[in-house]
N, C-alpha and C positions, 0 to 999 in steps of 0.2 A: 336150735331156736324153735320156738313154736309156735306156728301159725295158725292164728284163728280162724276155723270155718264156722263159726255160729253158735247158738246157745241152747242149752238144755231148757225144755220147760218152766223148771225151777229156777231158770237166770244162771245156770253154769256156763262158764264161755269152756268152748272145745273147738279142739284143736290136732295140729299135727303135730311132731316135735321132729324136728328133720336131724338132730342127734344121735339119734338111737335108729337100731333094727326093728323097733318094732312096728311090724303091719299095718297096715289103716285100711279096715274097709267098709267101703260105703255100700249099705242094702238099701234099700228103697225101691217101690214100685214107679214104672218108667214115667219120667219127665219129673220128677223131684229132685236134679237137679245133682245125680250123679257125676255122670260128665263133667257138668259145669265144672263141681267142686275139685276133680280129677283133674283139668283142664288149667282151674287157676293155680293149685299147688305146684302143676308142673311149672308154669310159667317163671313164677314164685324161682323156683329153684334154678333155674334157667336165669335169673337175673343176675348170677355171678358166673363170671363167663366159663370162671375154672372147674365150671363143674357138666355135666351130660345128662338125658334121659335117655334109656330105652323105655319105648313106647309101644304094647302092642293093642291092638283097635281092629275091630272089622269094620269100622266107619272110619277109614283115613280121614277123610274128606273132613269131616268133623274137627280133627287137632290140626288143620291146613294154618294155624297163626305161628305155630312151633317153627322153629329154625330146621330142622330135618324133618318131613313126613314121619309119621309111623310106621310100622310093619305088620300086616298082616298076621293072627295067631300061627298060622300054619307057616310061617316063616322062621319061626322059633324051632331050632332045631341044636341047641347047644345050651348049657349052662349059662344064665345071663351075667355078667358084673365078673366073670373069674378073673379077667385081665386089667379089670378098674383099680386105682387106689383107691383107700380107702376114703368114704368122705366125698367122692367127686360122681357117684351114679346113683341117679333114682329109678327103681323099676319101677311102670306104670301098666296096667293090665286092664283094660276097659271091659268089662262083662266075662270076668272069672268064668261065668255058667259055659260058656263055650269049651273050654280048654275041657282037653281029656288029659286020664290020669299021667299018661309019659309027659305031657309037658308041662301039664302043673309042677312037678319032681324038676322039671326044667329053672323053677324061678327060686330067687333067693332071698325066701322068707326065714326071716328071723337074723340076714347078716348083712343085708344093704336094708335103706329106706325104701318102702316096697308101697304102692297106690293099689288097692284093689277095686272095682264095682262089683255089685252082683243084684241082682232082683231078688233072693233070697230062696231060701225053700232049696238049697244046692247042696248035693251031696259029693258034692268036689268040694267045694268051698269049706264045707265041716269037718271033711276026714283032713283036709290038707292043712287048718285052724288046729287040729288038736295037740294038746302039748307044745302049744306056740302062744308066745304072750302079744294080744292083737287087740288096739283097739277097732270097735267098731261102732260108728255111729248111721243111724239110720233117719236122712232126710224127709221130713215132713212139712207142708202148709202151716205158719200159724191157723190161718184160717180154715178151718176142718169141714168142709159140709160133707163128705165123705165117713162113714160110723168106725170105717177099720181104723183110719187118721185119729179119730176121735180116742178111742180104745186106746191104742199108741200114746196121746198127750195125757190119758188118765190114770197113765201107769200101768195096764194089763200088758203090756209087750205085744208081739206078732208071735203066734206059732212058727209061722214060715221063715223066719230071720235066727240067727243064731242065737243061743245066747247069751245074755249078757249086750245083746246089742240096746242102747239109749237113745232114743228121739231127739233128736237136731232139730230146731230151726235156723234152717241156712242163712248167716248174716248177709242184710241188703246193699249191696257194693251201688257203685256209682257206673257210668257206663263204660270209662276205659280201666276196673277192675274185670270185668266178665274178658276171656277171651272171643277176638274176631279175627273172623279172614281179614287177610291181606287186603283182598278186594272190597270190604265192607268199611264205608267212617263211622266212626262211634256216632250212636244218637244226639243231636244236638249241636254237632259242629259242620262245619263250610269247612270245602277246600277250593282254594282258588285255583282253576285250572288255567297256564297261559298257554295262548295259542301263535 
């Protein structure tokens, strides 16, 4: 199936397709909304119960809405998905740019559904992309007051991002699509507390 995270400039809707091995990674400069997109796919997939994520993040705290914590990068110390059936794990890697090369060789790109992030300009991320069929979209503002954003929605690309990477504007969800903590109510709602 394939899940919409947002539209290309031109009005293209893009997506994930949780079908297939191939890759998805999201480049963008920080607070456009990486995470987030990471964040809601996993949920996304997480809403049949028969199915798992491995999750690795150096901001745990961050995916604290998820049913399991995440793991630490430095945690990964094995082949991820070897013992999964097929069809029931999603790997999720929150800022690629961390991982060194042993454990990038650790994830299993190109034969489970795999979440990447990255800030771009990574030469992990490139040598680890080549000869691998990956989408990648890279989240931007419609609204640009920024000239690099601008450049981006005019069609010149980013040096720093791989490419082939396409300018996203991330679709605007309502407030119980975005993931929350546990501890947080969605914007907008009352909870009656009795005492």
């Amino acid at each position: 199936m394939d899940v919409r995270i947002g539209t290309t400039p031109d009005g293209q809707a893009t997506g994930f397709d949780t079908r297939g091995a191939c890759p998805l990674l999201l480049v963008s400069d920080v607070g456009r909304g990486k995470t987030t997109t990471a964040r809601y796919l996993t949920r996304w997939w997480l809403a049949n119960i028969t199915r798992h994520a491995h999750v690795y993040a150096h901001a745990p705290s961050e995916w604290a809405d998820l049913p399991d914590l995440p793991e630490h990068p430095d945690q990964l110390e094995e082949v991820i998905g070897r013992g999964c059936r097929p069809g029931t794990c999603l790997v999720v890697v929150d800022d690629i740019d961390s991982f060194d090369d042993d454990r990038v060789s650790l994830l299993p790109v190109g034969t489970r559904p795999t979440i990447l992030t990255s800030r771009g300009g990574n030469s992990i991320a490139d040598r680890m992309l080549i000869g691998t069929d990956v989408r990648c979209p890279g989240p931007v503002r419609p609204a640009h007051a920024d000239p690099v954003e601008a450049a981006v929605l005019n069609g010149q690309g980013r040096s720093d991002w791989p490419i082939g990477t396409i300018a996203v504007i991330p679709d605007q969800r309502g407030p119980m699509d975005f993931p929350c903590h546990r501890w947080e109510a969605p914007a907008g709602r009352w909870m009656a507390v009795r005492r």
